[in-house]
N, C-alpha and C positions, 0 to 999 in steps of 0.2 A: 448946951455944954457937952453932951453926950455924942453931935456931931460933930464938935471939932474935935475930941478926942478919937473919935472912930474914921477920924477921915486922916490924920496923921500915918493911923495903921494900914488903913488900904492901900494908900500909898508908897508905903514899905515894903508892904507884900508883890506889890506890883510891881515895883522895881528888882526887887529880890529875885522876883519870878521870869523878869521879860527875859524874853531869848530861852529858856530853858527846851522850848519844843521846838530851835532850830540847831540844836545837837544831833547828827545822824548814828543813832547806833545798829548796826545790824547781828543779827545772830543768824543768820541763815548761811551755809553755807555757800560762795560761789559755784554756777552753774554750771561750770564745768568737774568739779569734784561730781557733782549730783549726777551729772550725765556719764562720770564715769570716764573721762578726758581729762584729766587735771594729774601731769605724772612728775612736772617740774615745783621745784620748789614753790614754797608758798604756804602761807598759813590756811589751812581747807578744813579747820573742823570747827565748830559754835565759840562762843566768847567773843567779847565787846567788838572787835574791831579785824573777824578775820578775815576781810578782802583787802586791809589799808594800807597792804604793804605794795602793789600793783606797782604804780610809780616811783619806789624805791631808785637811789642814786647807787651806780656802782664805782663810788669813787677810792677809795685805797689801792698804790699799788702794794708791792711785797715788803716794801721796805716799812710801811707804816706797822707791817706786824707785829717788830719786834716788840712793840709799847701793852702788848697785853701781859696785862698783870696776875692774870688766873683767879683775882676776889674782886668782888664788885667793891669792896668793901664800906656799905649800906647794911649790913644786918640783913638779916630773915625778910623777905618783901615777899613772903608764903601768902599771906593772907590782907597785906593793906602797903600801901608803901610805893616810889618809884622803880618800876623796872628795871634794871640792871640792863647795860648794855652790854649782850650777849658776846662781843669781841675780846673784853675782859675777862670771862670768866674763864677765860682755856687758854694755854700760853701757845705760843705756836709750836713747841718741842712736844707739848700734849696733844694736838691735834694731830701730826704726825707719828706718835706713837700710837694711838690710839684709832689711828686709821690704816698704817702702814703706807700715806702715801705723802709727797712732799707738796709744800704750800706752793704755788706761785704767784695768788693773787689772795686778798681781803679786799670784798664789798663789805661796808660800815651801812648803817644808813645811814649815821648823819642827823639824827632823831634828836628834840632836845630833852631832858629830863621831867617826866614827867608823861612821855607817849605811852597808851595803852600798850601798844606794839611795839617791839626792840626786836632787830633781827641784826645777825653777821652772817656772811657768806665768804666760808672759805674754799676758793676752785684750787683743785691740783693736779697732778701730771694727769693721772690718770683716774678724774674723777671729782666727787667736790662735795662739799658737806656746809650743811645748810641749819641755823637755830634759830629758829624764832618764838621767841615770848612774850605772850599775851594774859591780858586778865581775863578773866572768866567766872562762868559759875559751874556747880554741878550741874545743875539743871541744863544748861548749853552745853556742858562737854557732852551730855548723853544723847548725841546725834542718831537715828536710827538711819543709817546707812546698812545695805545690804551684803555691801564688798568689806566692807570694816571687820578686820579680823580681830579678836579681843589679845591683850598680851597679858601675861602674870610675870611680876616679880620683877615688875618699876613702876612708883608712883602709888598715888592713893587708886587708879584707875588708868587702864591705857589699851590701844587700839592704834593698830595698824592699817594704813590706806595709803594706794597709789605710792607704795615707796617712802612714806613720812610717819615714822615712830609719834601721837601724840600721847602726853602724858600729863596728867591733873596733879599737881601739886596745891594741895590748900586753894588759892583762889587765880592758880598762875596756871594756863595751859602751857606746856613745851611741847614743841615743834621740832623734832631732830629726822633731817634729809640728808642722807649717805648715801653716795652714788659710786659705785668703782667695784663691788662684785658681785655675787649672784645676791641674787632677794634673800638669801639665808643669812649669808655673810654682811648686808646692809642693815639686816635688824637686826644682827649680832651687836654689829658696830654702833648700832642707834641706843641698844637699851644701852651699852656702856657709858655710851658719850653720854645719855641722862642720869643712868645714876651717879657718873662724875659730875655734873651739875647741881642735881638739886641739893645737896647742902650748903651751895654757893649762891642760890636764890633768895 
């Protein structure tokens, strides 16, 4: 009696279970942030999935912009929840105020709901600005890179590298890459563009 009862269970567990160790999750950063070559966009610091944007489609042109709506409108996805797709949360009249420079293209990814990863890319005349957001933890945000400059006064924690503002919100890394003036005026532009973000996350 006691082994047809315990074999129902193994059963369950082992179906429950299969596939669970062919999930690739990586937390180490791509090899080129490490080496100190990594100055294009691109998610480069720890949390679940920061190389799997690589093959990213860059399909929108400028016309698909106007559809951003500025809310993800999902609630708070701080600490559990689907990503927001980062094309939403900034209208395109934000992006150019806030960057001073004009859109001519949106790369979308194309991502379905529910990707660890959400990025938009927006290129413009004179430069291009880049979001990406990923889940994470503390423990993987706290990268010990040597070039990583610390920032205050965005996010629970944030760090500067190769031109990309990251910043730890709850359990959501942001990725904000501003490209078009000097490295002062790009992190100017980065901590803005997060802290207009994250109450939209």
């Amino acid at each position: 009696m006691q082994l047809r009862l315990a074999l129902p269970a193994v059963l369950l567990l082992a179906t429950l279970t299969s596939g669970c160790a062919a999930i690739p999750v990586s937390t180490a950063p791509p090899s080129s942030i490490a080496d100190g070559a990594g100055t294009g966009p691109g998610p480069v610091a720890g949390g679940a999935a920061s190389g799997a944007v690589s093959g990213a489609s860059a399909g929108a042109d400028s016309g698909a912009a106007s559809g951003a709506s500025a809310e993800s409108g999902l609630g708070s996805v701080k600490d559990s929840g689907a990503i927001p797709d980062p094309c939403t949360l900034l209208s395109d009249a934000e992006v150019t105020s806030l960057t001073g420079r004009d859109i001519t293209q949106i790369d979308e990814d194309g991502a379905p709901t529910g990707d660890v990863t959400r990025y938009c890319q927006w290129q413009q005349n004179s430069g291009q600005l880049a979001v990406f957001l990923t889940r994470t933890t503390a423990g993987d945000f706290q990268l010990a890179i040597a070039e990583a400059e610390p920032v205050d006064g965005v996010g629970e924690d944030a760090f500067w590298l190769s031109g990309h503002l990251f910043v730890l919100y709850g359990t959501v890394q942001i990725d904000v890459y501003s490209r078009g003036g000097s490295d002062g005026e790009n992190l100017s532009d980065a901590k803005t563009i997060a802290t207009t973000l994250i109450p939209r996350i």
